[in-house]
C-alpha positions as CSV (number, residue, x, y, z in Angstrom):
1,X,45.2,-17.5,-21.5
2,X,44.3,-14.3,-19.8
3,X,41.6,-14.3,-17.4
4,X,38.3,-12.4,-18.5
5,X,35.0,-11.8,-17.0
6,X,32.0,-12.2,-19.7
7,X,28.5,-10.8,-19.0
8,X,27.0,-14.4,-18.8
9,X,24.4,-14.9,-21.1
10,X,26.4,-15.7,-24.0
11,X,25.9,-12.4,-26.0
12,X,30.4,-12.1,-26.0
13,X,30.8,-9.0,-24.0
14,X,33.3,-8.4,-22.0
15,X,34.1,-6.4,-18.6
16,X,36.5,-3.2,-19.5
17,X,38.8,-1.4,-17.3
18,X,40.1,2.1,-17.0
19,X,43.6,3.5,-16.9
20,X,43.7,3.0,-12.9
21,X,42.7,-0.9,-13.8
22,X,39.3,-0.4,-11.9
23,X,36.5,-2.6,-13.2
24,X,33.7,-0.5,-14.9
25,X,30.8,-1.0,-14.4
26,X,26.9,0.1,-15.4
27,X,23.9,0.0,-13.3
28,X,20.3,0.3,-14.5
29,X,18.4,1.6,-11.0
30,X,14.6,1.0,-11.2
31,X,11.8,2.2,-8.1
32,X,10.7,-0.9,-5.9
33,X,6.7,-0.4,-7.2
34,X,7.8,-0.9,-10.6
35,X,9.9,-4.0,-9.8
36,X,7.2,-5.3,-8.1
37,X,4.8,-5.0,-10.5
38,X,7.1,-6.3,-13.6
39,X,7.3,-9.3,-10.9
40,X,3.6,-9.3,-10.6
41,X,4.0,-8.6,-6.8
42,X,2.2,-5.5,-6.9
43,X,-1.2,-4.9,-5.5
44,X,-4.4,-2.9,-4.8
45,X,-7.2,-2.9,-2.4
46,X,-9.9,-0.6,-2.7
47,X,-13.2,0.5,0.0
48,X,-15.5,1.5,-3.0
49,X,-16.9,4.4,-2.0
50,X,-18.6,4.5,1.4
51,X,-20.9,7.4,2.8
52,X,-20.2,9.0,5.9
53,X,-23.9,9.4,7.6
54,X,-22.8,11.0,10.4
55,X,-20.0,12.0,12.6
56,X,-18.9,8.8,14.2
57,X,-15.8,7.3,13.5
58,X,-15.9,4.2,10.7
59,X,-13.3,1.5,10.7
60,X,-13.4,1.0,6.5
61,X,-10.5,-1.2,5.4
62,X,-8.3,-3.6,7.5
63,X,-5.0,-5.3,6.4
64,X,-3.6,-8.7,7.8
65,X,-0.4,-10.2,6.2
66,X,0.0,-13.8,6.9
67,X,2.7,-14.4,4.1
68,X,6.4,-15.3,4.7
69,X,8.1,-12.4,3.0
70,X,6.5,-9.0,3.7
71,X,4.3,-6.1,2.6
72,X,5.6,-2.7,1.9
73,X,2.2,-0.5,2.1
74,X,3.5,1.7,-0.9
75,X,1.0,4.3,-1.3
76,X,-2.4,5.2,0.3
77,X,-5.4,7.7,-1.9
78,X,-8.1,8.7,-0.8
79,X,-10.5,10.4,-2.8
80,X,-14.0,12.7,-1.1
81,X,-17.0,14.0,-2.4
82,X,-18.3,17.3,-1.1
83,X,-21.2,16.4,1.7
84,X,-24.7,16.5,0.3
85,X,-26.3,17.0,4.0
86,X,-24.8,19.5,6.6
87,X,-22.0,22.6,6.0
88,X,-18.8,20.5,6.7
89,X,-16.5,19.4,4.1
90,X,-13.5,18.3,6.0
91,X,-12.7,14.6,8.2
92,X,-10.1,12.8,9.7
93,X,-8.4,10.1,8.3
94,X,-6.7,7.6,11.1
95,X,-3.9,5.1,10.7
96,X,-4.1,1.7,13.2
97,X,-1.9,-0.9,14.1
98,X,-1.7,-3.7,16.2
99,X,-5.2,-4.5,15.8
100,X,-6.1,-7.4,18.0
101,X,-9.7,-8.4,15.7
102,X,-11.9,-7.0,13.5
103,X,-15.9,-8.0,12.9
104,X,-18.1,-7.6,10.2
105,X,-17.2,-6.5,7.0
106,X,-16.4,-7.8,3.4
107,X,-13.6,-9.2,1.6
108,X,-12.2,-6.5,-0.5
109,X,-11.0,-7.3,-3.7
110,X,-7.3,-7.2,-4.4
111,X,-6.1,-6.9,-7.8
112,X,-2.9,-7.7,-8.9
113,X,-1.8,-4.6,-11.1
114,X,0.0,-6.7,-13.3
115,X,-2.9,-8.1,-14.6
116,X,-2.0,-11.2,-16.2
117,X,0.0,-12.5,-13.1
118,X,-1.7,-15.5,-11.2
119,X,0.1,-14.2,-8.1
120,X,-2.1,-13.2,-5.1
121,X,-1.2,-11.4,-1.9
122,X,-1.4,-13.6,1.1
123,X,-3.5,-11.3,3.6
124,X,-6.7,-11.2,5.0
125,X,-8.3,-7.6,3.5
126,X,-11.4,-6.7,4.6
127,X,-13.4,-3.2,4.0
128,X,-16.5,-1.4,6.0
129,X,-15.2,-3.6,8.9
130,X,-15.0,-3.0,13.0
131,X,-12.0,-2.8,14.8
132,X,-11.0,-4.1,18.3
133,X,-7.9,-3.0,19.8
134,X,-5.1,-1.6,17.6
135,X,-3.5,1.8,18.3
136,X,-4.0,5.1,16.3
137,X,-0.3,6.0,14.8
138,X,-1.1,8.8,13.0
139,X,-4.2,11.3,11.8
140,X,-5.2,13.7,9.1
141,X,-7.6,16.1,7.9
142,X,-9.0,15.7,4.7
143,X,-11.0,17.9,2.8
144,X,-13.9,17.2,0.7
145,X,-13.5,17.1,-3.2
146,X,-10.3,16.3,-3.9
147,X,-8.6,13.0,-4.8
148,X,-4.8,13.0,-2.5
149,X,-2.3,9.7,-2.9
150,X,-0.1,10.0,0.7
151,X,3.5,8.7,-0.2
152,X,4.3,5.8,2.6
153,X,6.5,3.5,1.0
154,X,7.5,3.0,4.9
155,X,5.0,1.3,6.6
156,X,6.0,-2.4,6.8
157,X,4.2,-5.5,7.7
158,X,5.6,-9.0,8.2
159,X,4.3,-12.0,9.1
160,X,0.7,-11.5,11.5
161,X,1.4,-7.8,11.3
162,X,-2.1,-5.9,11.1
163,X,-3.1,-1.8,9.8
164,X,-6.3,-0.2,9.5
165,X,-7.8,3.0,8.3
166,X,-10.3,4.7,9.9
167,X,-12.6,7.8,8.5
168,X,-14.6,10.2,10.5
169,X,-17.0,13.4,9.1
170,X,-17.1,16.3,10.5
171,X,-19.4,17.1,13.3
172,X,-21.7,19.2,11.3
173,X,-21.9,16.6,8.4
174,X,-24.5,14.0,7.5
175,X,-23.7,12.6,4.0
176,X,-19.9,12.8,2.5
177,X,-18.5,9.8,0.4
178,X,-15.7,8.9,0.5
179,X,-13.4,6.3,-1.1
180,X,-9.7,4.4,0.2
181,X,-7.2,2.4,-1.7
182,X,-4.1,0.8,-0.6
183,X,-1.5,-0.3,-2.8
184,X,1.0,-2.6,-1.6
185,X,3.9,-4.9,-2.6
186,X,5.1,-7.7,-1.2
187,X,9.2,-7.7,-0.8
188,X,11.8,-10.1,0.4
189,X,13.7,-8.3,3.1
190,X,16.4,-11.2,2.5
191,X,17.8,-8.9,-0.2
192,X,18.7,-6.3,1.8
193,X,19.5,-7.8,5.3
């Protein structure tokens, strides 16, 4: 009986080979995000929209995963209304890690974007919250009006791992809103190691 290799759930194919008598072979390639959220391991944490009264820096939303896999921070949007008091329309948008605590605050809501998943993230999210510690990795200027989604898809926290955003007005400002989501997924590095 000739050896054969059969897809494995019973539907009778069979694996071909070419004239060289290399296997063929078909692959279906799909991005991570959508993996994730066909797994239900997709998720979204939002600030609501928060006004900037003034030109200080606010800590708004903190991330702290305490699962055993990790958390790919996918994608971050921030959306800003033009400023109602002052003549500035621009801010800086801050990026933290390594932050050693945080005080005050509220939980943010997470949503599983697969909606009828019963899967939660296991991290701490809070929003309109106060930093201690941590380290600024990177800044931005953002401009009033607009509605931006920043690609990261690089940013990866394991177990205990912590990052923050942080929004700051313009000096000349009194009264911008302004609104951050994070959407995340959380991954097994196992598959790829």
């Amino acid at each position: 009986m000739p050896d054969t290799i059969r897809d494995g759930k019973g539907r009778g194919f069979l694996s071909g080979v070419n004239f060289d008598n290399e296997l063929l072979t078909r692959s279906t390639s799909v991005p991570q995000r959508l993996h994730s959220a066909v797994d239900g391991l997709y998720y979204e944490a939002t600030t609501g929209i928060i006004n900037l009264s003034d030109a200080n820096e606010l800590d708004i939303i903190y991330l702290k995963y305490t699962g055993d896999k990790a958390v790919v921070v996918d994608r971050v949007f921030y959306d800003s209304w033009a400023s109602t008091g002052g003549t500035a329309n621009t801010g800086v948008l801050r990026y933290y890690h390594t932050i050693t605590s945080v005080t005050g605050g509220s939980a943010a809501t997470v949503t599983n974007t697969r909606f009828s998943s019963t899967n939660s993230l296991n991290a701490t999210v809070t929003k309109s919250t106060a930093f201690t510690g941590g380290t600024v990795w990177w800044s931005g200027l953002f401009s009033s009006g607009g509605s931006v989604a920043l690609e990261e898809g690089r940013i990866l926290l394991t177990q205990n791992d912590t990052f923050g955003i942080s929004v700051q007005a313009d000096d000349s400002n009194s009264s911008m809103d302004v609104n951050v989501n994070i959407a995340m997924y959380e991954f097994d590095t196992n598959v790829i190691l």
